[in-house]
KOLTITI-9165 format. One line per field, with one value per atom (N, C-alpha, C, O): residue in three letters; x, y, z. Coordinates in steps of 0.02 Angstrom, whole numbers, plus 50000, padded with zeros to 5 digits. Each point is the difference from the previous one (the first is absolute). Example, Ala and Ser with C-alpha at 12.3 -4.5 7.8 and 13.67 -1.06 7.14 Angstrom:
resn	[ALA  ALA  ALA  ALA  SER  SER  SER  SER]
c1	[50660  49955  50045  50052  49930  50042  49961  50025]
c2	[49716  50059  50060  49999  50054  50059  50055  50055]
c3	[50390  50000  50000  50033  49931  50003  50037  50008]
% end
This chain:
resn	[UNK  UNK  UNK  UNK  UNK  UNK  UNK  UNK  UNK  UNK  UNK  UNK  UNK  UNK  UNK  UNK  UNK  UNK  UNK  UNK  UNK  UNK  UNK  UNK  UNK  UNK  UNK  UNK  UNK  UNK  UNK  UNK  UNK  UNK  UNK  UNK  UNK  UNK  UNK  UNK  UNK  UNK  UNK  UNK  UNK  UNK  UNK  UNK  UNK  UNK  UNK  UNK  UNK  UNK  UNK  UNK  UNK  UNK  UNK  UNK  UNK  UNK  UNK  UNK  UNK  UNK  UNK  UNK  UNK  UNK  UNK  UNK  UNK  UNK  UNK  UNK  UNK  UNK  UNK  UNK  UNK  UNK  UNK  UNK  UNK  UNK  UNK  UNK  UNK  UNK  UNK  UNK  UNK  UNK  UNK  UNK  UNK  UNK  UNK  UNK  UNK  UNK  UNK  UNK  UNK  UNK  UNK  UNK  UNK  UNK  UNK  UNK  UNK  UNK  UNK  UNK  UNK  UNK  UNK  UNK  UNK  UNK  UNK  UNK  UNK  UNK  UNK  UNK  UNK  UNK  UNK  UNK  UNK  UNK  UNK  UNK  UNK  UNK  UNK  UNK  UNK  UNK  UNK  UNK  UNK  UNK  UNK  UNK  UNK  UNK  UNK  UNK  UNK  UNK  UNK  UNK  UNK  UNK  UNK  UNK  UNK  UNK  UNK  UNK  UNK  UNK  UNK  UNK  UNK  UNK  UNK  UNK  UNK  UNK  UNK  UNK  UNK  UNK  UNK  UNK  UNK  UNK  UNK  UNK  UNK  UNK  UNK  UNK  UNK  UNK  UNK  UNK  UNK  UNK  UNK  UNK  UNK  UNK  UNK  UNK  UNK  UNK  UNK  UNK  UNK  UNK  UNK  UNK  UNK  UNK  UNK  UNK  UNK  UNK  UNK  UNK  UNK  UNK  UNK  UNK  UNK  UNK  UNK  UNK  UNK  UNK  UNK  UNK  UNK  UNK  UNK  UNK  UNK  UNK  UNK  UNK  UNK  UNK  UNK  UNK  UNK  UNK  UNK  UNK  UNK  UNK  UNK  UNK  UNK  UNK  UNK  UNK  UNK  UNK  UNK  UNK  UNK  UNK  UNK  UNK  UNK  UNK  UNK  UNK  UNK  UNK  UNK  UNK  UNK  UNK  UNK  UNK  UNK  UNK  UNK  UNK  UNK  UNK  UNK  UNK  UNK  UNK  UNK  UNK  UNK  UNK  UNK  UNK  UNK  UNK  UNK  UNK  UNK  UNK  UNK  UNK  UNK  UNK  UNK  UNK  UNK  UNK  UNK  UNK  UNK  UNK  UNK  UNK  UNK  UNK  UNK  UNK  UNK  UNK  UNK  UNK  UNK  UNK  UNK  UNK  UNK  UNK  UNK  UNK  UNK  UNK  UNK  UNK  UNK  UNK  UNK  UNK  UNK  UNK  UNK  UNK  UNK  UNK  UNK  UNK  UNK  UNK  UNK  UNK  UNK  UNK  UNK  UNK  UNK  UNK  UNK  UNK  UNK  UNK  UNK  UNK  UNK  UNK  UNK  UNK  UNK  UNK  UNK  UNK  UNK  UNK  UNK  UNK  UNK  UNK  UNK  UNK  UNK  UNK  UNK  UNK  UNK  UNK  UNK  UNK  UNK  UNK  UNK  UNK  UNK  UNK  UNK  UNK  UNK  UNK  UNK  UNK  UNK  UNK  UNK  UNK  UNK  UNK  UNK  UNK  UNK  UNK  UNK  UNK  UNK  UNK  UNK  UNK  UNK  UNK  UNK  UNK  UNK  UNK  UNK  UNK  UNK  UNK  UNK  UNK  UNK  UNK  UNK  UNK  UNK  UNK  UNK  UNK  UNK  UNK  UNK  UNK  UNK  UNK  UNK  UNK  UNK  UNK  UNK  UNK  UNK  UNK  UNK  UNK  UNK  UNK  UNK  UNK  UNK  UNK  UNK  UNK  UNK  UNK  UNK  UNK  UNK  UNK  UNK  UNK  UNK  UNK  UNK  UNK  UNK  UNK  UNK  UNK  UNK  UNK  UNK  UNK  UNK  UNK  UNK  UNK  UNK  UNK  UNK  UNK  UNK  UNK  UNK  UNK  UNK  UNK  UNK  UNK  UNK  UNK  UNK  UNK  UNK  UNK  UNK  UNK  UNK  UNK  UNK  UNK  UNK  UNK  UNK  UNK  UNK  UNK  UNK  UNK  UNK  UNK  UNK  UNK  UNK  UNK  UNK  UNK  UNK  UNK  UNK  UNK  UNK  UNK  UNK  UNK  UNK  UNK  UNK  UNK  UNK  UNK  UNK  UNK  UNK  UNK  UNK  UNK]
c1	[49349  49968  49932  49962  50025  49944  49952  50019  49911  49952  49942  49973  50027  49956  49928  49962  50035  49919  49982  50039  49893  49962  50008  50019  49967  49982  49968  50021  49898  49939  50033  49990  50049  50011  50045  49990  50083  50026  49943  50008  49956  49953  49956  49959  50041  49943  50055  50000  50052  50065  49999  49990  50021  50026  49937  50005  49930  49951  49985  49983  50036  49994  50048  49995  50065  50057  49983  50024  49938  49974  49965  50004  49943  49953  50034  49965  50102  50043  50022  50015  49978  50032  50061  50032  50007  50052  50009  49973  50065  49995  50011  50025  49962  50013  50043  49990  50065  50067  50019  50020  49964  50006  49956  50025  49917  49944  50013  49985  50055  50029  50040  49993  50070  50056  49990  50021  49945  49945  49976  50004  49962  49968  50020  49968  50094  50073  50040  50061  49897  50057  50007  50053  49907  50035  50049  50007  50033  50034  50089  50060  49890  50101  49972  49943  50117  50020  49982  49977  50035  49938  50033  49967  50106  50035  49998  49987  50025  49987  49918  50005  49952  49943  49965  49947  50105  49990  50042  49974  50100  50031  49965  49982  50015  49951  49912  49979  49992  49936  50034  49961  50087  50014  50022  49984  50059  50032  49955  50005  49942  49934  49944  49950  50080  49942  49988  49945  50107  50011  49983  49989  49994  49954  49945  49984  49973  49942  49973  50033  49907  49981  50042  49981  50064  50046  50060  50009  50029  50053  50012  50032  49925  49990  49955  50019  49891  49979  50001  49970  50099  50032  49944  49994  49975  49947  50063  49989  50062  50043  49982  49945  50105  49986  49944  50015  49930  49977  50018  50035  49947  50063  49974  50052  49887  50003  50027  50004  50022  50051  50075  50044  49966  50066  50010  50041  49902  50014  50002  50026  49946  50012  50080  50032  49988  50042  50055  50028  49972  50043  49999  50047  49892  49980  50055  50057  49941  50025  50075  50038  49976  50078  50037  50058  49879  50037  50015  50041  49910  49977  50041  50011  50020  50025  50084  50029  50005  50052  50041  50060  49896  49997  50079  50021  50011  50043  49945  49943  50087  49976  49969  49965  50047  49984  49930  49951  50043  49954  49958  49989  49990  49965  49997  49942  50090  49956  49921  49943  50097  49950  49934  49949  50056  49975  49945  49942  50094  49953  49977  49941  50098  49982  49899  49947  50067  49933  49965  49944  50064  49933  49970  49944  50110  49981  49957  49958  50055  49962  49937  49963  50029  49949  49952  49950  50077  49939  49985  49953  50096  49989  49935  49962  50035  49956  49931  49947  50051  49938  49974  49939  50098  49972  50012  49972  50077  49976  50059  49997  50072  50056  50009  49965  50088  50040  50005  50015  49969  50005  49948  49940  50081  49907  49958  49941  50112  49946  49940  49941  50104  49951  49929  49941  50096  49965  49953  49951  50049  49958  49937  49958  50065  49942  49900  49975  50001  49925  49973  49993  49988  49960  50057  49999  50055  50062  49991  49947  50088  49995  50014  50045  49927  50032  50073  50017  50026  50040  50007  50034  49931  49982  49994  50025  49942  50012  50060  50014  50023  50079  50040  50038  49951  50050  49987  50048  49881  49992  50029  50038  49956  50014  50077  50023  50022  50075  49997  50004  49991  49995  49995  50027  49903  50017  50028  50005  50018  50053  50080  50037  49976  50064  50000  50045  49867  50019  49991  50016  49964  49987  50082  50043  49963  50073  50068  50053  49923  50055  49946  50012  49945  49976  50033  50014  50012  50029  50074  50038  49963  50082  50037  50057  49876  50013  50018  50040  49909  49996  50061  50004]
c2	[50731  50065  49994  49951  50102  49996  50071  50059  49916  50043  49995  49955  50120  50046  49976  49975  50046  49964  49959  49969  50006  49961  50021  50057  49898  50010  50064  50053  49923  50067  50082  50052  49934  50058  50036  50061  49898  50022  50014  50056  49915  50044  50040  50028  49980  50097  50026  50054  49939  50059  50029  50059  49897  50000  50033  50029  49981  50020  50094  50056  49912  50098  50032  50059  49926  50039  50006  50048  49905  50029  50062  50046  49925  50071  50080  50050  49950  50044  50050  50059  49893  50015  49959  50028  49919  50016  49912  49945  50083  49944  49924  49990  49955  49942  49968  49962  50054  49979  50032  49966  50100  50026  49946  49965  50024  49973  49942  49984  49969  49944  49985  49955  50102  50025  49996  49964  50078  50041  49949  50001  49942  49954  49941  49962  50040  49952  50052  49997  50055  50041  49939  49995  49960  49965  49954  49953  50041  49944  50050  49989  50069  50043  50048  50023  49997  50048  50063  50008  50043  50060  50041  50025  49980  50043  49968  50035  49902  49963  50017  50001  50007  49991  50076  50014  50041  50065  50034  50042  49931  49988  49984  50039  49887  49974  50049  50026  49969  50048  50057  50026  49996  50069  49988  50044  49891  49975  49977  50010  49950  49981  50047  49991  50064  50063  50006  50012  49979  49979  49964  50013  49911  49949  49985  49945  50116  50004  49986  50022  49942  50002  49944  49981  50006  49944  50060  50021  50001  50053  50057  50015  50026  50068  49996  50026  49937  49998  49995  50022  49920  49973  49932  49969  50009  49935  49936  49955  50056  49937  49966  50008  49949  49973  50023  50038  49923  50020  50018  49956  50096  50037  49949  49980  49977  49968  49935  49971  49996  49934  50053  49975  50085  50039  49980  49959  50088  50004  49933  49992  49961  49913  49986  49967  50054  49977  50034  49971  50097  50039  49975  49988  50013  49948  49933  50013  49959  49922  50016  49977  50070  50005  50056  50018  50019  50023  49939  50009  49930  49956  49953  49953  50047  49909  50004  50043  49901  49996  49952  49994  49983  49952  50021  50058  49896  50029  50024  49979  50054  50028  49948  50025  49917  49945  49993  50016  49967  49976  50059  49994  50044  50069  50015  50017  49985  49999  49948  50011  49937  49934  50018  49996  50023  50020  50075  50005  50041  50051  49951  49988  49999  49985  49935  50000  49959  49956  50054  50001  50070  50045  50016  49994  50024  50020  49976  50037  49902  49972  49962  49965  50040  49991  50050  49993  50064  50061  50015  50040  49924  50016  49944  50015  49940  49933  50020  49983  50049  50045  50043  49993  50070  50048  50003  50047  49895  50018  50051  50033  49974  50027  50040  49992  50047  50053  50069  50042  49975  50063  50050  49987  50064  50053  50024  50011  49989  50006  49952  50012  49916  49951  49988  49985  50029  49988  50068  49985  50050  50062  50016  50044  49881  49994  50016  49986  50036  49971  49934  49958  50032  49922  49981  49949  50099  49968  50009  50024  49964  49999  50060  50023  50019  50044  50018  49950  50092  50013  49964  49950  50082  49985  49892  49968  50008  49942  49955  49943  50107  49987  49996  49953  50118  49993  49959  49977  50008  49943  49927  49969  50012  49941  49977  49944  50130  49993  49982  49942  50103  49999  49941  49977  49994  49906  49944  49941  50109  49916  50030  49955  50088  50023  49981  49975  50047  49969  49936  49975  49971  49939  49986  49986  50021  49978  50017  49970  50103  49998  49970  50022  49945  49943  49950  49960  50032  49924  49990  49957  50086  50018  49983  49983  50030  49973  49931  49972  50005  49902  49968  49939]
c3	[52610  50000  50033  49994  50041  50045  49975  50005  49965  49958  50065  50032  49967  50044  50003  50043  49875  49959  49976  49965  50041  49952  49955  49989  49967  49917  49994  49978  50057  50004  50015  49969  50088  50033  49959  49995  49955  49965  49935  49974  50006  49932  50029  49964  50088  50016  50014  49970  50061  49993  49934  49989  49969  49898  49986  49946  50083  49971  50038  49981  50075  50024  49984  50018  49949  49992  49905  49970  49996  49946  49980  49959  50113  50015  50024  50004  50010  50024  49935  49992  49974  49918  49997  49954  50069  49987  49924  49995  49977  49929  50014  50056  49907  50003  50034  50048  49923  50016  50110  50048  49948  50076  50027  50044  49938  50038  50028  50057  49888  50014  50050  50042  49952  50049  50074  50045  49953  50076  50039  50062  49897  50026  50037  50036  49947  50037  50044  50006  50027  50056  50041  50030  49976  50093  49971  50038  49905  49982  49968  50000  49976  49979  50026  49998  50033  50066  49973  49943  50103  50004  49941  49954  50052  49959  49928  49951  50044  49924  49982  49939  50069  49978  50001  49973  50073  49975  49936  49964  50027  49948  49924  49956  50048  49960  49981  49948  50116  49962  49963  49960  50040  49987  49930  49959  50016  49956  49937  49939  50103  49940  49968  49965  50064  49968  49917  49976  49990  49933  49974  49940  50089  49997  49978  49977  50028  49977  49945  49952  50030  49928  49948  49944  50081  49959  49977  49943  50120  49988  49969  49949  50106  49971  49955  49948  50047  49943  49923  49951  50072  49903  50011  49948  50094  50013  49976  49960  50068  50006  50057  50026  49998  50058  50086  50046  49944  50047  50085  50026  50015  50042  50045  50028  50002  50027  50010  50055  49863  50010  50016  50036  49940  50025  50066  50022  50020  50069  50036  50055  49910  50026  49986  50040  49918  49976  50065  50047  49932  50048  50096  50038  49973  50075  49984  50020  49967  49991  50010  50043  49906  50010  50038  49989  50078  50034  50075  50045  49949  50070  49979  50038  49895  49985  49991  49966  50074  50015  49938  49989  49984  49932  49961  50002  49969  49977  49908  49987  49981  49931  49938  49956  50044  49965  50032  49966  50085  50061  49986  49940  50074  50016  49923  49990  49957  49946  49975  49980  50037  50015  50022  49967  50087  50051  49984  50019  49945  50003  49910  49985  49985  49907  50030  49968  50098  49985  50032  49975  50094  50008  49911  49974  50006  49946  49937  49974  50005  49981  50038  49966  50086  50053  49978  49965  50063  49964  49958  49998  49912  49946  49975  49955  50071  49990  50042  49974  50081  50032  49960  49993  49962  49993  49924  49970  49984  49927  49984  49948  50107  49946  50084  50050  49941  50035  49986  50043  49887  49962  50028  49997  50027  50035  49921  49985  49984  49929  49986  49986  50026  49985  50065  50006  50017  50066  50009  50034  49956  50011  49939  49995  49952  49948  50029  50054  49905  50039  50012  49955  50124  49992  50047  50034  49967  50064  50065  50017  50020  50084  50012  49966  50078  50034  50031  50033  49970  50003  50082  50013  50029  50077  50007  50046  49904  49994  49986  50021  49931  49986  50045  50010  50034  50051  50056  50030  49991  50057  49957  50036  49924  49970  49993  50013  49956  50040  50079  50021  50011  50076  50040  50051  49883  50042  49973  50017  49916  49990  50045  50020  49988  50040  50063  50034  49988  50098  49990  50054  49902  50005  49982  50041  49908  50014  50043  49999  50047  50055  50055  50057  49941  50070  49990  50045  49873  50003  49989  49978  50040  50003  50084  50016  50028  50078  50015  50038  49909  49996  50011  49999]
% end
């Protein structure tokens, strides 16, 4: 797979499309256009609107490990064992960064910004599809 962007260039994408309004999980999405094709990632934004807030504001799962999650398994050819693997260590990658996955927990006072959340997915996803070229 051949990625358009830097790291940088992919987190000011994730950051002006915050500024757009559009939620976590889209932001994430959006930010990998040069990697899933134009129609998957207009699909998808359209799909993660729900996403928001930890799903529809129940503060479950945060929409930015979603939209990582959803990225990974529209680019990965992995059979289902593999690609759980695969999205289960992003996942605990960002849960060991930020102190859990939950937007409840995470939206506590004294926490990161939402805008910090989603750049912090963004680079454990493009770091691990750089090393996916290897």
């Amino acid at each position: 797979m051949v990625m358009k962007y830097t790291l940088d260039e992919r987190m000011e994408r994730a950051r002006a499309l915050r500024r757009e309004g559009y939620n976590c999980a889209q932001c994430v999405v959006m930010a990998f256009d040069d990697v899933v094709s134009k129609d998957e990632v207009a699909v998808v934004e359209r799909a993660a609107r729900g996403f928001g807030s930890g799903y529809a504001v129940r503060g479950l799962v945060c929409g930015a490990v979603s939209g990582l999650d959803m990225v990974y398994g529209l680019v990965s050819s992995e059979p289902r064992p593999m690609l759980y693997r695969q999205v289960g260590e992003m996942i605990d990658e960002f849960s060991a960064l930020e102190g859990g996955v939950n937007c409840a927990d995470l939206k506590k006072p004294g926490r990161k910004p939402c805008i910090d959340l989603i750049t912090d997915a963004v680079a454990i996803l493009h770091r691990r599809l750089s090393h996916s070229d290897e």
